[in-house]
NUGU-121300 format. One record per residue (C-alpha): residue in one letter; x, y, z. Coordinates in steps of 0.001 Angstrom, whole numbers, padded with zeros to 6 digits, always signed. Last residue first. Example, Ala and Ser with C-alpha at 12.3 -4.5 7.8 and 13.67 -1.06 7.14 Angstrom:
residues 2
s+013670-001060+007140 a+012300-004500+007800 
//
This chain:
residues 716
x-051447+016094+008019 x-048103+015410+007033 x-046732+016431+010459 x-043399+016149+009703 x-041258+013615+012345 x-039141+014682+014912 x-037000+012003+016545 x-035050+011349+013161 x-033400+015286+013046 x-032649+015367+009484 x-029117+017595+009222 x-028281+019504+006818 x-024404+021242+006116 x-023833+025147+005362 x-024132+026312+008544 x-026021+024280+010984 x-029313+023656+009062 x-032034+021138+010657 x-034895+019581+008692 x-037528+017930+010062 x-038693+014440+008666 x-040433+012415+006444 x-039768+013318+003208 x-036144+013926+003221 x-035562+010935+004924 x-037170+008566+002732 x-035593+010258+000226 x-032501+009589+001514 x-033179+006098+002659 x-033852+005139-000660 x-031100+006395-002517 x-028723+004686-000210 x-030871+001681-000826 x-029909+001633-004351 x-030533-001774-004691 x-027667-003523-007373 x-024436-001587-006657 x-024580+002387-007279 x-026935+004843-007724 x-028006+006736-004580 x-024288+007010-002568 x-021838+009892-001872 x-023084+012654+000525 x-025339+015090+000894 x-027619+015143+004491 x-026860+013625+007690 x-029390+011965+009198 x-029719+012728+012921 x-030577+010737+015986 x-030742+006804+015252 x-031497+003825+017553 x-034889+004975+018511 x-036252+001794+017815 x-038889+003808+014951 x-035512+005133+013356 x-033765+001360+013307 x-036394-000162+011760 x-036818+002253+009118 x-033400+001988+008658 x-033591-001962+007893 x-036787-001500+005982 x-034997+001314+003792 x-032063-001727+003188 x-028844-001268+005433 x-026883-001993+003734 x-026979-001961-000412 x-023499-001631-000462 x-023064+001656-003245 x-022813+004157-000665 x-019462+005048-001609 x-017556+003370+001102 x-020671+001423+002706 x-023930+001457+001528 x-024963+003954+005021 x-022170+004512+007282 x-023502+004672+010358 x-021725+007246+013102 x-020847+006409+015831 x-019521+008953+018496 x-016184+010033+018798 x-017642+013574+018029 x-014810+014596+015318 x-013421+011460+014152 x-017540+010340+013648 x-018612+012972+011728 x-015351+012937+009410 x-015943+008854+009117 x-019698+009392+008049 x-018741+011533+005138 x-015698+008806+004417 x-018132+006045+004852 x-021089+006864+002292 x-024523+007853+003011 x-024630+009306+006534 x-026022+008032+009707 x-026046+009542+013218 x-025721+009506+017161 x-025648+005980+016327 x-026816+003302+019161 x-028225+006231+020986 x-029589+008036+024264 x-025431+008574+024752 x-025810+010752+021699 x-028063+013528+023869 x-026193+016572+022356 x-022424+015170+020676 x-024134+015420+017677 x-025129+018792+017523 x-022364+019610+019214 x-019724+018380+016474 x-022320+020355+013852 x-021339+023849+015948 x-018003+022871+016262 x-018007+022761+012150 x-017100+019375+010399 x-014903+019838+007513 x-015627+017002+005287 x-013509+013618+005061 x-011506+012648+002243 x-011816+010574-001235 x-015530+010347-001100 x-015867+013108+000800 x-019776+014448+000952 x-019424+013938-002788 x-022360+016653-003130 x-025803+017094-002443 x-026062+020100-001052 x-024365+019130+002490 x-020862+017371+002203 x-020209+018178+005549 x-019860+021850+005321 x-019761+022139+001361 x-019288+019741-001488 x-016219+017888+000422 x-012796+017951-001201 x-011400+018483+002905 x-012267+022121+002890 x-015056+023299+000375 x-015798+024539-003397 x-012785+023233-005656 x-011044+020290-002778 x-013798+017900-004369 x-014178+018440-008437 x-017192+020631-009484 x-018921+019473-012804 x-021663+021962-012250 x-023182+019088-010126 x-020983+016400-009720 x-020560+013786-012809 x-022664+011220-013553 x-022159+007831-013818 x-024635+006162-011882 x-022984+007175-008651 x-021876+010701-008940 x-017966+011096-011077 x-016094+013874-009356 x-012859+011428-007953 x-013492+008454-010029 x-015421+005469-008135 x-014189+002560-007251 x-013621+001989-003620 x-010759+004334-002809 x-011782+006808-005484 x-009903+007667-008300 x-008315+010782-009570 x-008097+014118-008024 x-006412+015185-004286 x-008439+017272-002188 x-007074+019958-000384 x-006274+019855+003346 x-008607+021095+006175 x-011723+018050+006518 x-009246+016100+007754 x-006338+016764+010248 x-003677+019528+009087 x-001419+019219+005735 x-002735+019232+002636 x-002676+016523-000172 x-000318+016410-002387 x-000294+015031-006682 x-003219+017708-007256 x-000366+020586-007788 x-002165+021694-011397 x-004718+019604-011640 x-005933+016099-012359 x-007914+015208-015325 x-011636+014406-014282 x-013646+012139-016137 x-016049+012817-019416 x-019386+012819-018319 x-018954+016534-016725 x-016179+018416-017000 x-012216+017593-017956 x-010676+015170-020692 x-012146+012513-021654 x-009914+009391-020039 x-012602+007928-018736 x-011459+007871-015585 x-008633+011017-015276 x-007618+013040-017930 x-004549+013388-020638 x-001982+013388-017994 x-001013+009673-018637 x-004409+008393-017143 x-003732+010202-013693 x-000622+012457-013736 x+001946+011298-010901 x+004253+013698-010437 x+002404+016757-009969 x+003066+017837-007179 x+006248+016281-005724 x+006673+013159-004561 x+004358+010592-003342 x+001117+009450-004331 x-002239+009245-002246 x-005742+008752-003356 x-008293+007648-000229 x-007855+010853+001512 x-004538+012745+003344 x-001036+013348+002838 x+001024+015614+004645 x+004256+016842+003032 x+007952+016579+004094 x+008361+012917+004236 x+007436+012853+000630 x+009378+015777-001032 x+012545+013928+000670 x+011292+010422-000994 x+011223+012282-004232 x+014851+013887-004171 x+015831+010668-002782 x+014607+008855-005620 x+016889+011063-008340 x+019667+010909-006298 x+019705+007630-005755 x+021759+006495-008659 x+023775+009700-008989 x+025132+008732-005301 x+025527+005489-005821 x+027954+006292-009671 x+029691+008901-007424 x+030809+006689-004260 x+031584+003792-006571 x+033447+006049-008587 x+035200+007566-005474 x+035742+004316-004099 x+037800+003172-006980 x+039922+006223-006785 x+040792+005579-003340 x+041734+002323-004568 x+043629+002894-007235 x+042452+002976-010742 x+043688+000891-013804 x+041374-002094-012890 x+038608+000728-012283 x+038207+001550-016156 x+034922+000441-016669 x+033528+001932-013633 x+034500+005131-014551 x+033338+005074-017776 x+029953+004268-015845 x+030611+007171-012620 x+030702+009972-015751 x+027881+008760-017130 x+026202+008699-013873 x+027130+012609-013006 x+026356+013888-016219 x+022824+012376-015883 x+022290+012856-012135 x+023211+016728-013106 x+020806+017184-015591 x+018387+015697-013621 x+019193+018234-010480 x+019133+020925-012019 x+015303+021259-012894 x+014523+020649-008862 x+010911+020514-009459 x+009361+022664-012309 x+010047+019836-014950 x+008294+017362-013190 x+007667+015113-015686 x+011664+015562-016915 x+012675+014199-013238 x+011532+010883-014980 x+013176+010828-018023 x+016579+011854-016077 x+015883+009235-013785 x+016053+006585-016812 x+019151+007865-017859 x+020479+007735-014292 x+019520+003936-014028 x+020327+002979-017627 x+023793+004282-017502 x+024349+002743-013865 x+022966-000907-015289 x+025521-000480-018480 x+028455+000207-016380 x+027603-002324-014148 x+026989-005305-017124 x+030241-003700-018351 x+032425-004722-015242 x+031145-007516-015100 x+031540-008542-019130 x+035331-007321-018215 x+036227-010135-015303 x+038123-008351-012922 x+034805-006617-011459 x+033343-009976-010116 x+032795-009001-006727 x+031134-005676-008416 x+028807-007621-009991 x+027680-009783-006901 x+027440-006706-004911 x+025711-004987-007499 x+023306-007460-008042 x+022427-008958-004050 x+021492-004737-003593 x+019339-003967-006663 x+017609-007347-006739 x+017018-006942-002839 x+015823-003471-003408 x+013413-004433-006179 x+011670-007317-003912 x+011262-004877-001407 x+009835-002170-003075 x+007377-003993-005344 x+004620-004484-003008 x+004890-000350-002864 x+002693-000511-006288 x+000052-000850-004830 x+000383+003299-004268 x-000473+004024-007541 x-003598+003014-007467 x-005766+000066-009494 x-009450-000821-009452 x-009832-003215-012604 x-008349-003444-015528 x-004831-006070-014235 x-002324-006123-016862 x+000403-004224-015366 x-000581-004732-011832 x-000347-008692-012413 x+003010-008488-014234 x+004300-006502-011837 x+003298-008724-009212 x+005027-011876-011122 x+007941-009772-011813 x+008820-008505-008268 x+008113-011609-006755 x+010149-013894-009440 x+013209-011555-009008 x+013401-011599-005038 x+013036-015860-005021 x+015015-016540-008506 x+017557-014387-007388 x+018087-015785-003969 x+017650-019464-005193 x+020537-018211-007506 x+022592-017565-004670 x+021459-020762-002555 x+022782-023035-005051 x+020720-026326-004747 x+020566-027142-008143 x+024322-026827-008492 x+025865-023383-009690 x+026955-023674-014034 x+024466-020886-014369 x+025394-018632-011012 x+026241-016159-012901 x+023547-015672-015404 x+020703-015475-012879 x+022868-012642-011555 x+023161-010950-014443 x+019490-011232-015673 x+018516-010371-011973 x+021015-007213-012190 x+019251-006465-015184 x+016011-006162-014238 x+016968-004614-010968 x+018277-002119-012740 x+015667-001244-015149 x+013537-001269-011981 x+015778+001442-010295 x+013475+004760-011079 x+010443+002815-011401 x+008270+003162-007792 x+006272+006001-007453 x+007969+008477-010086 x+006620+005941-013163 x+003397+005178-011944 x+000841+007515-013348 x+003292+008884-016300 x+004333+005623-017183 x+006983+003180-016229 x+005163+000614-014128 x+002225+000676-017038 x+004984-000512-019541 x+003962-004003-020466 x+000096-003234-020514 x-002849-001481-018992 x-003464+001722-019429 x-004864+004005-016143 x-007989+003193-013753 x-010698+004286-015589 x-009447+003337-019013 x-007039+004231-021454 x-006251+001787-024227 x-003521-000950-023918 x-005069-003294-026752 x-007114-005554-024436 x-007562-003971-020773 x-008053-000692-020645 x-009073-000009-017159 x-012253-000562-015197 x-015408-000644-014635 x-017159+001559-012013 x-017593-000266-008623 x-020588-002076-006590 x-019591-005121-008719 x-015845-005221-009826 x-015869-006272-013592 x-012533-004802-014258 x-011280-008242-015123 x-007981-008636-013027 x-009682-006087-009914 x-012956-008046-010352 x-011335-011629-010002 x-010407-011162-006618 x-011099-007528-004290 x-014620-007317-005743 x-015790-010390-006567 x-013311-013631-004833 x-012467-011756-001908 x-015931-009829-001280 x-018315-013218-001887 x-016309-014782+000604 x-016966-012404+003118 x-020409-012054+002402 x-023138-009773+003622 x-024596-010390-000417 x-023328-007303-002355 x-020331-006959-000681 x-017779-004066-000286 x-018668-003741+003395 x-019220-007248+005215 x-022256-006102+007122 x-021672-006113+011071 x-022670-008525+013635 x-025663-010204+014906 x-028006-010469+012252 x-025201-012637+010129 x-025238-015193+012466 x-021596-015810+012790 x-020546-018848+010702 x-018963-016822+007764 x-017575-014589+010078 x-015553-017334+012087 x-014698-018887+008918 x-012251-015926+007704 x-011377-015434+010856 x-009316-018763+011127 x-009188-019120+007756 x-005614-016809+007255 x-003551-018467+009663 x-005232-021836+008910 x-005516-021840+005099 x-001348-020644+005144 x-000400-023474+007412 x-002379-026040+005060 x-000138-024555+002256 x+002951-024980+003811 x+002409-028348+004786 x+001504-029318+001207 x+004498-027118+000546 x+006762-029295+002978 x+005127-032708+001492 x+006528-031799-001842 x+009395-031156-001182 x+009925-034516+000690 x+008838-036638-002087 x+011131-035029-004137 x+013882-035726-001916 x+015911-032647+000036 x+018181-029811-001235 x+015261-027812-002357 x+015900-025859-006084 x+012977-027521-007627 x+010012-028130-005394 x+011187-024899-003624 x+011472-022749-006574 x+007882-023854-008325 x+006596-022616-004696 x+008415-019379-004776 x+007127-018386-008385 x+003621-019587-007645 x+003313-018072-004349 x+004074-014259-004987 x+000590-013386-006312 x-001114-015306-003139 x-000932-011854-000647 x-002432-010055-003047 x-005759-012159-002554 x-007034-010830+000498 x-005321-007717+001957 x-003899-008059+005686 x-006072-011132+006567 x-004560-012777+003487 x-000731-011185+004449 x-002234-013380+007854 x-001946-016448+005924 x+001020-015423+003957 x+002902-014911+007011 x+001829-018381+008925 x+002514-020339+005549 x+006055-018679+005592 x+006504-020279+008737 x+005376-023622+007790 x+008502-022982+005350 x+010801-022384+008017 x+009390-025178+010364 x+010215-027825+007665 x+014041-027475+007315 x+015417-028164+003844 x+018538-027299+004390 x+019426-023403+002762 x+016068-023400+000754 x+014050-023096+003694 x+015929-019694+004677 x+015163-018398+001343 x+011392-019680+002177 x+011359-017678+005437 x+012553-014485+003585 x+010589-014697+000722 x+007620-015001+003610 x+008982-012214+006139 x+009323-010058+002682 x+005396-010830+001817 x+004792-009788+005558 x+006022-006494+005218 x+004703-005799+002154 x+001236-006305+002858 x+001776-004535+006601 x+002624-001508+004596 x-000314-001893+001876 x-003393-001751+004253 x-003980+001703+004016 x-002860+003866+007450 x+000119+006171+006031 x+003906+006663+006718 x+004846+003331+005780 x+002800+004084+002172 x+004361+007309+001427 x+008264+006463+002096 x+007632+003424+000331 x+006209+004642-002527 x+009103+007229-002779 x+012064+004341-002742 x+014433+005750-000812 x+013823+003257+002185 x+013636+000530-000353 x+017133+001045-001836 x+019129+002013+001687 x+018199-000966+003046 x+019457-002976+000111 x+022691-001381-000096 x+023137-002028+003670 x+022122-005803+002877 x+024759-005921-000018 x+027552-004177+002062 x+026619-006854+004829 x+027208-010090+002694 x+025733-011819-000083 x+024582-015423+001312 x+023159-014108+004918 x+023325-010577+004092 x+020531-010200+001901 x+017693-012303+003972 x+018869-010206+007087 x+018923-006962+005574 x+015638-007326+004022 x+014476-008198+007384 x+015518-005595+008965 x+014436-002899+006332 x+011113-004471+006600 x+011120-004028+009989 x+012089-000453+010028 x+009054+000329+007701 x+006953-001483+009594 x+007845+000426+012491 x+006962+003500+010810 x+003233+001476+009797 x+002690+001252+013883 x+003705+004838+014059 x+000725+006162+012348 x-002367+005500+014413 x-000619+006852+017437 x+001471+009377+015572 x-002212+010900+014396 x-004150+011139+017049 x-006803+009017+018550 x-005534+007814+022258 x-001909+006349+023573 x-003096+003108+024258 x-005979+002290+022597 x-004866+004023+019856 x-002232+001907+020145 x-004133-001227+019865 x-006650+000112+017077 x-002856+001010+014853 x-002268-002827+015657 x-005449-004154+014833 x-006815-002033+011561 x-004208-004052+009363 x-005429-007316+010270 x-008984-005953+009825 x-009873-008141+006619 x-011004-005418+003508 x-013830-003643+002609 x-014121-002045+005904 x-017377-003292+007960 x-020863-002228+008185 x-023394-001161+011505 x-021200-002451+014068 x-022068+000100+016946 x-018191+000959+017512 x-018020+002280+013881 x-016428+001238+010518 x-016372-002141+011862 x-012914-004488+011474 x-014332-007416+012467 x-012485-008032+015770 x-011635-004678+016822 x-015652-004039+016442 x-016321-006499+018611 x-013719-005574+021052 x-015338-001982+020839 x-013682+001601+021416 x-010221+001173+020251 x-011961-000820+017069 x-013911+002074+016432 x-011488+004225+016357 x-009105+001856+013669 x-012537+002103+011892 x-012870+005796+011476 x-009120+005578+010782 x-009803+003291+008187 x-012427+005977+006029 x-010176+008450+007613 x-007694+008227+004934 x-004264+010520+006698 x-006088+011166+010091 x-003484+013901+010523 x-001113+013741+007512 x+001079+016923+008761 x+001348+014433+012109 x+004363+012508+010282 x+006437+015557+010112 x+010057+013407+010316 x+009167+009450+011770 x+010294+008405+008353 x+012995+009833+008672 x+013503+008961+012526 x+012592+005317+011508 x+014921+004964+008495 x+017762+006789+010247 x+017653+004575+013527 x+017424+001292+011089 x+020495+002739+009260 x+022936+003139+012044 x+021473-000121+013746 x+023304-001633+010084 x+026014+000659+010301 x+026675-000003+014119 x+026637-003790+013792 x+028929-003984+010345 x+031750-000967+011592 x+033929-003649+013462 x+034268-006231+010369 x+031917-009101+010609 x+033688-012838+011271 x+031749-012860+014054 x+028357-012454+013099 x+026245-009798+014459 x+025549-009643+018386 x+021850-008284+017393 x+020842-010533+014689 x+022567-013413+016021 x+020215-013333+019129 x+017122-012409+017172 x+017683-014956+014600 x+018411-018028+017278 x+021871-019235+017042 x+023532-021968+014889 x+026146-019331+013068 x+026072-018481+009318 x+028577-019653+007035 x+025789-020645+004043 x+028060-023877+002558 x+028122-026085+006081 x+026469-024193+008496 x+028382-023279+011183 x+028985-024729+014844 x+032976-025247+014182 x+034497-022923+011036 x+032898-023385+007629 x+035283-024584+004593 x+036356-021987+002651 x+033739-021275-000298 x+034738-022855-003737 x+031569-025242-003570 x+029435-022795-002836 x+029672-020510-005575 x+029696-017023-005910 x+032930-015939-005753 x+035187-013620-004019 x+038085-012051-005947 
//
C-alpha cells in the first residue's frame, strides 16, 4: 500500500529532491522526457490525452463563427491598429474600449493578424488554452500524486461542459482559468522548498490574470497566501518576505498598463468602456469590483437576490446557486465529489508535518474552488453561467489527487467507504441533473444510476475481488461518473454558440432564474423579465447575424428584452423572435435591441453602403451600442463607433463630442435602432439619436436606416 506521507517515502535516488522525488531539470525538459521511474505507457498517455483534448475541442469549432462579436469586433480592431491592440478598442479608430483589460483580445488579435478574421483564427488561441491547462494540471497533480492521478485530472476538466464551452469561445474566462492554475501551480511548487522565484512567478500570473479580468483574478489569493505563511518549510520571517515579494510582482505585471492609461491624455486615446468617468480605475473597483458583490453596478440593471436567497436579475443567490437549475449542468455534476474527496484528503494527511506537501495540495486546489464558489454564490450583481468555468480546474484536481489517494488506501475500510460513498453521490447527483433535461438522452440517467450503485458495492467489496475484477469496478464506477458530463460536453462541441449569453449542453439545460423567468423573475412580457424558451440554451450555427438568439442576460447588464430604463421591447418581442442574429430587424432598425446579446444580419446591400467612400473617414459609421456596431463593422472591416459603449449606457461620446465629429467630417452614416437612450447617468445615446433623426437625411436599405451625416435637412 503506498502512503501519503513523506517521511515513510524511500529515500530519493542521486539528483532528486529530497521528500517530492522529482528530478533537478528544467519543467519543459522533464515534462517531455517524463520521469524515469515512469512506467512505459506514462509519456504516450499523457501526449495521448493532450492530442484528444485539442482535436475535441478543435471538432466543429467554426459552427460558432464570430462566437460574441462585441470582442471579436475588438480582436479586429486590434489586427488592424497597434493602438488599438494596445487598449483593447472596439474599433481601429479608438472611439471606446471593451469593458475589460485587453490581455485576452492580444493573442486571438495576433493570429488574426496572421492567419486573417475567421473564426479558427480567433478561436484556436482559447483551444490551446484548453490543452495548457490540461498540462499544467497534469503537472501540479503528478508531481506528489502520481500519473494515474494527473490523467484522472485531465480527463475531469476536459469533460467538464463549461469548459468545453468557454475554451472554445472568445470571452475572457479561458485565459482566467488558465493563468489561476499556472499560479496554484507555481505556489504548490513554492511550497516544496521554499524557493523565491516560484512564488514571484505566481505574482507574474496573477498580475496578468488582472489584465485578463480585473478583480477575479485576486479571489484565490487569500486561501493560498494564508497557506504559504503557514505550511512553508522556511522561517517566518522568510515567508513573509516571499509574499511581500509576491505581491509587488503581481502590482507590476498587472500595473504596468494599468498606469500607462491612467497617464495617457485622455483626449488622445479611447474611452474606457464600462465607465462612467473615462476611468480605468473607476471600471475595476465600480462596475467589474464591488458592483458585481453588491449589485449596485452603475451603467447596469441591479442585481440578484442578495439577502434571503430571493430571485433577482441575475439568478438566487445563496449556498446552493452552483447546484441549481441555472448552473447546475455547467459545472456541478462532480462538486459533491470533490467536496468530499477534499474532506478525505484533508483528513489523511492530519497527523502529516506542517510542511506536508499532500495536504498543501489539498488545501491549495480545495481553498480555490471554495473561496470562488463562495463568491459566485453570494455575489447580486452581474453573474453568468459561464464564470463558473474558474471552477474547473480546481474541481478536477480535487477529483483526481482524491481518488487516487483513496483508492491507495483501499485496505483500510473507512477508504474504501469514503469511495463508495463519493461514487453514490456523484451518479445520484447526475441522475438529478439529467432529470432537467428530461427530453435529452432519457436512458442514459437511469442507467448512470444503476450503473454507479452497482460500481459502489463493488468498490466495497474489492479486497475479496481479483484483480481483473478490481479493474472492472474501477472501470465501471469512472465510466458512470463521467457519463453524465460527457454526454453534455459531447452536446457542446457539437453546436455553435454565439452572443454575449452562452451555456453548454443541451437545450434547455440551463433555465434562467430557476425556470420560472428571466430578470425580474416575473414571468414573460413586458415589465416583468423574460423566461427563456423552449431550446434557448444554443445558439445557432453560421457567423453572426444567422443563428438564433439565446434569452437571459445581457453581457453588460441588461436582461435579454428589457430597453434601457427598464422597459421592455416593443410588443414585448424577445431578440432571435422577429429577425436573424436576435436583432429587431435588418440591423436592428425600428428601434429595437439592435443585438444586444448578438450581432444583426447585415445585408450586402448595407455592407456596400458602407464600404462606398469609407476610406474619406475616421468611422465609416456609428451605432448606439457595441454589438450593433460590431455586426457593421465584422462585415465591412471598416470602423464602426460604438456609441455608450456595450449597451449604450457609457455616456461617450457626449452630443457635443458627435457633433464635433459630424461637422470634421469624421463620420458617414448613423445607423439607426439599436440598444442605448436610458441608461448610465447622461443619456447621450439618446441624445445623439435624436439629434440625428432631426437633422439629417434618411436612407432605407431594406429593413435597416441609415442617417447619411454629409447631407443635412434643409430646415428652411
Amino acid at each position: 500500500m503506498t502512503t501519503l506521507y513523506p517521511d515513510h517515502l524511500p529515500a530519493p535516488p542521486p539528483g532528486v529532491s529530497a521528500g517530492h522525488g522529482r528530478p533537478r531539470a528544467p519543467f519543459l525538459r522533464r515534462a517531455l522526457r517524463g520521469r524515469e521511474d515512469d512506467p512505459r505507457w506514462v509519456r504516450p498517455a499523457v501526449f495521448g490525452m493532450l492530442l484528444v483534448v485539442g482535436l475535441a475541442y478543435l471538432w466543429n469549432l467554426s459552427a460558432s463563427g464570430y462566437a460574441n462579436s462585441f470582442y471579436s469586433a475588438a480582436v479586429q480592431a486590434g489586427s488592424q491598429s497597434w493602438k488599438a491592440f494596445f487598449f483593447g478598442s472596439l474599433d481601429s479608430a479608438n472611439a471606446i474600449t471593451v469593458d475589460k483589460p485587453p490581455a485576452t483580445l492580444w493573442p486571438m488579435a495576433l493570429s488574426v493578424r496572421i492567419f486573417g478574421l475567421n473564426a479558427w483564427a480567433l478561436l484556436v488561441p482559447q483551444v490551446l488554452m484548453a490543452v495548457a491547462t490540461a498540462g499544467v494540471l497534469h503537472a501540479a497533480v503528478r508531481r506528489r500524486f502520481g500519473a494515474p492521478a494527473g490523467l484522472i485530472t485531465m480527463a475531469v476538466f476536459a469533460l467538464t461542459p463549461v469548459a468545453a464551452l468557454m475554451f472554445r469561445f472568445n470571452n475572457p474566462d479561458a485565459l482566467l482559468a488558465l493563468l489561476m492554475t499556472v499560479t496554484v501551480y507555481c505556489v504548490l511548487r513554492a511550497l516544496e522548498n521554499g524557493r523565491t522565484k516560484w512564488l514571484v512567478w505566481a505574482g507574474v500570473a496573477v498580475g496578468f490574470a488582472f489584465l485578463t479580468k480585473t478583480l477575479q483574478a485576486f479571489l484565490i489569493l487569500p486561501p493560498l497566501a494564508v497557506l504559504y505563511a503557514v505550511c512553508a518549510p522556511t522561517s517566518v520571517r522568510k515567508r513573509l518576505g516571499q509574499l511581500a515579494l509576491s505581491a509587488l510582482t503581481m502590482v507590476v505585471a498587472g500595473g504596468w498598463w494599468v498606469a500607462i492609461v491612467e497617464l495617457w491624455p485622455a483626449s488622445s486615446r479611447p474611452y474606457i468602456g464600462g465607465s462612467q468617468n473615462n476611468s480605468f480605475l473607476e471600471l475595476t473597483f465600480g462596475y467589474n469590483g464591488l458592483g458585481r458583490l453588491n449589485g449596485e453596478e452603475t451603467g447596469s440593471v441591479g442585481g440578484g437576490g442578495g439577502g434571503g436567497g430571493q430571485g433577482g436579475g441575475w439568478g438566487e443567490t445563496g449556498i446552493g446557486r452552483m447546484f441549481n437549475s441555472e448552473i447546475g449542468g455547467q459545472i456541478s455534476w462532480l462538486l459533491p465529489a470533490a467536496l468530499i474527496l477534499l474532506l478525505a484528503g484533508v483528513w489523511l494527511t492530519r497527523k502529516a508535518k506542517r510542511t506536508d506537501t499532500a495536504r498543501a495540495a489539498f488545501l491549495a486546489w480545495g481553498g480555490s474552488l471554495l473561496m470562488t464558489a463562495l463568491v459566485f454564490s453570494f455575489m447580486a450583481g452581474i453573474f453568468h453561467q459561464y464564470y463558473t468555468v474558474a471552477l474547473a480546474p480546481y474541481l478536477a484536481a480535487l477529483v483526481g489527487m482524491g481518488v487516487t489517494v483513496l483508492w491507495e488506501e483501499r485496505a483500510l475500510g473507512w477508504a474504501r467507504a469514503v469511495l463508495a460513498g463519493t461514487l453514490a453521490v456523484t451518479v445520484y447527483w447526475s441522475f438529478v441533473l439529467l432529470g432537467r433535461t428530461p427530453d435529452y438522452l432519457p436512458w442514459l440517467r437511469w442507467t448512470v444510476l444503476v450503473a454507479g450503485f452497482v460500481g459502489a458495492v463493488g468498490l466495497l467489496l474489492v479486497p475479496r475481488l481479483g484483480r481483473r475484477l478490481s479493474l472492472a469496478v474501477v472501470g465501471l464506477g469512472f465510466a458512470a461518473s463521467l457519463a453524465g458530463p460527457t454526454a453534455y460536453t459531447l452536446s457542446t462541441l457539437d453546436t455553435g454558440h454565439q452572443g454575449s449569453i452562452v451555456t453548454a449542453g443541451p437545450a434547455g439545460a440551463s433555465m434562467m432564474g430557476g425556470g420560472r423567468g428571466g430578470p425580474g423573475g416575473g414571468g414573460e412580457g413586458p415589465g416583468g423579465g423574460m423566461g427563456r424558451p423552449p431550446g434557448a440554451g444554443q445558439q445557432g450555427q453560421g457567423q453572426p447575424g444567422q443563428g438564433q438568439g439565446q434569452a437571459g442576460q445581457g453581457q453588460n447588464g441588461r436582461p435579454q428584452g428589457a430597453m434601457p430604463g427598464g422597459g421592455a421591447m416593443p410588443g414585448g418581442t424577445m431578440p432571435g423572435g422577429t429577425a436573424p442574429g436576435g436583432a429587431m430587424g435588418e440591423g436592428g432598425g425600428g428601434g429595437g435591441m439592435g443585438g444586444l446579446l448578438n450581432g444583426s444580419s447585415v445585408s450586402a446591400k448595407a455592407e456596400k453602403l458602407l464600404k462606398a467612400n469609407a476610406g474619406d473617414y475616421t468611422w465609416a459609421a456609428a451605432a448606439i451600442g457595441s454589438q450593433n456596431a460590431a455586426s457593421y463593422q465584422l462585415a465591412t472591416g471598416e470602423p464602426v463607433m460604438a456609441i455608450g459603449g456595450f449597451n449604450g449606457s457609457d455616456p461617450a461620446p457626449t452630443l457635443a463630442q458627435f457633433k464635433s465629429y459630424v461637422e470634421d467630417g469624421r463620420i458617414h452614416y448613423f445607423i439607426s435602432g439599436g440598444m442605448g437612450g436610458g441608461g448610465g447617468n447622461s443619456g447621450a445615446s439618446s441624445q445623439i439619436s435624436s439629434w440625428v433623426e432631426d437633422h439629417f437625411a434618411e436612407v432605407t436599405v431594406g429593413s435597416a436606416t441609415f442617417y447619411d451625416l454629409t447631407q443635412p435637412v434643409d430646415e428652411g
